[in-house]
N, C-alpha and C positions, 0 to 999 in steps of 0.2 A: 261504182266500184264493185266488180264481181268476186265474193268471196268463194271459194271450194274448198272441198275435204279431198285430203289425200286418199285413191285408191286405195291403198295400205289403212287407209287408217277404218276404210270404209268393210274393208274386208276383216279388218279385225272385231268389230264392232261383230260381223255378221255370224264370227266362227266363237265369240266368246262370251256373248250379251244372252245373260242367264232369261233375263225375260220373253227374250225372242224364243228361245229354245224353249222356255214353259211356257209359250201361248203353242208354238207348232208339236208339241206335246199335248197338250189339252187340246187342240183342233183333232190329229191324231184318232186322242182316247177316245174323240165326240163321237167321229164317224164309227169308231170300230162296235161301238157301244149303238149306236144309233142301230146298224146294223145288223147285232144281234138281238132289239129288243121290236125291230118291225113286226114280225110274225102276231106280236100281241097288241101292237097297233101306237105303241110309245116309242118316244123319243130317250135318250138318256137324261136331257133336261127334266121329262115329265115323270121320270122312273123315280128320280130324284127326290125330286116334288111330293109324290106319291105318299112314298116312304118316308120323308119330313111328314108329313099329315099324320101313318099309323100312329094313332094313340087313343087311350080310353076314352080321352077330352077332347072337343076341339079346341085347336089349338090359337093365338092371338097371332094376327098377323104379323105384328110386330116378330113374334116371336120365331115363326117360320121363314121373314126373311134374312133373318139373323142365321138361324141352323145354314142355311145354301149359302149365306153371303152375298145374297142381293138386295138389292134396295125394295121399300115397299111399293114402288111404280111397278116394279119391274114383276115382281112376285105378282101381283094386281093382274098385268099382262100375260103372265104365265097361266094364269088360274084361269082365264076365259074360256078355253078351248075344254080345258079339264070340268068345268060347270057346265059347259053345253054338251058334254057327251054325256054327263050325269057321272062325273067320277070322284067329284069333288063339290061341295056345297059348302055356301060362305050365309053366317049367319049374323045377327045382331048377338055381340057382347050384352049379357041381360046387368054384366056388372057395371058398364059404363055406356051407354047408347051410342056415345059416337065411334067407338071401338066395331071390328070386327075379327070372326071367328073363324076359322076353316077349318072341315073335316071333311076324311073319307065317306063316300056312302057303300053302301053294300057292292054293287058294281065298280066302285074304284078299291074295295078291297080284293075284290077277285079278281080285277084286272092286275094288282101289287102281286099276289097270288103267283096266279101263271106265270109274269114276269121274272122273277125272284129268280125260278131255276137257269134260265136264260143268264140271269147275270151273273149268278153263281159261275156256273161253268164258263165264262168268256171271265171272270175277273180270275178266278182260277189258274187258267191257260195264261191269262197276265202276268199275273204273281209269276208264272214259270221263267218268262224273261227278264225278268230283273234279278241282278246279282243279290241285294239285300230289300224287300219289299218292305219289312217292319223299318230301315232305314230313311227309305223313300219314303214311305206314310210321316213319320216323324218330321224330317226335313221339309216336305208340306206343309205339315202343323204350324212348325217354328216361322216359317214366310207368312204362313196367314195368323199368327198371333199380333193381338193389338200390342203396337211397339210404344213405351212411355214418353208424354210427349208431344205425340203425333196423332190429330184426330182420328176417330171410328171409321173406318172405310168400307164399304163390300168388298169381300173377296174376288167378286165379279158381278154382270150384270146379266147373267143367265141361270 
């Protein structure tokens, strides 16, 4: 028995399915971001990243894949490329030995550094095209808040 979906029903799916619209938005944001952060040798993934790490402490893993909304595989996978340039170093928790830590090192601060005005000015120029951007942040927020209920998830896996 072959079952099918109605053209109509296929094409509404396609013009009204909030998710599909926020992933080729976030593909979008990726490239435009990717693109203005080349010059200093990052990705918007690793800008990201980065910036999760500034802090006086390093930070628990755990806890930095929470801030991005990845899992702790995925953050693990992320951090390889950032450890082998020397931008990023992963240390033993002295509080719990099986734990682990990450921090910026001097070179991944001045790589965050440089970076920054890059993002400034293209997030900037963003804000420009959106009618309400403190809306839009918001409305974000509220999709990626944990809903009661319904287990912890990542926000994503990048």
């Amino acid at each position: 028995m072959t079952t099918s979906v109605a053209l109509e029903t296929t094409l509404s799916v396609r013009d009204t399915c909030l998710c599909l619209h926020t992933q080729r938005a976030a593909r979008a944001l990726a490239r435009r971001f990717d693109e203005v952060l080349r010059p200093v040798g990052l990705t918007n993934g690793q800008f990201s990243l980065l910036n999760a790490l500034n802090g006086a402490e390093p930070a628990p893993m755990s806890q930095v894949a929470a801030t991005l909304g990845a899992d702790r595989t995925t953050l693990t996978a992320a951090l390889k490329p950032l450890v082998r340039e020397a931008l990023a170093q992963i240390s033993i928790d002295p509080a719990d030995h099986r734990a682990r830590r990450v921090a910026l090192t001097t070179t991944g601060q001045a790589r965050l550094a440089a970076a920054l005005p890059l993002w400034a000015a293209a997030h900037a120029a963003l804000e420009t095209e959106l009618a309400d951007p403190d809306r839009a942040r918001l409305d974000l927020l509220t999709l990626s808040a944990p809903r009661p209920g319904v287990p912890a998830a990542p926000l994503c896996d990048a």
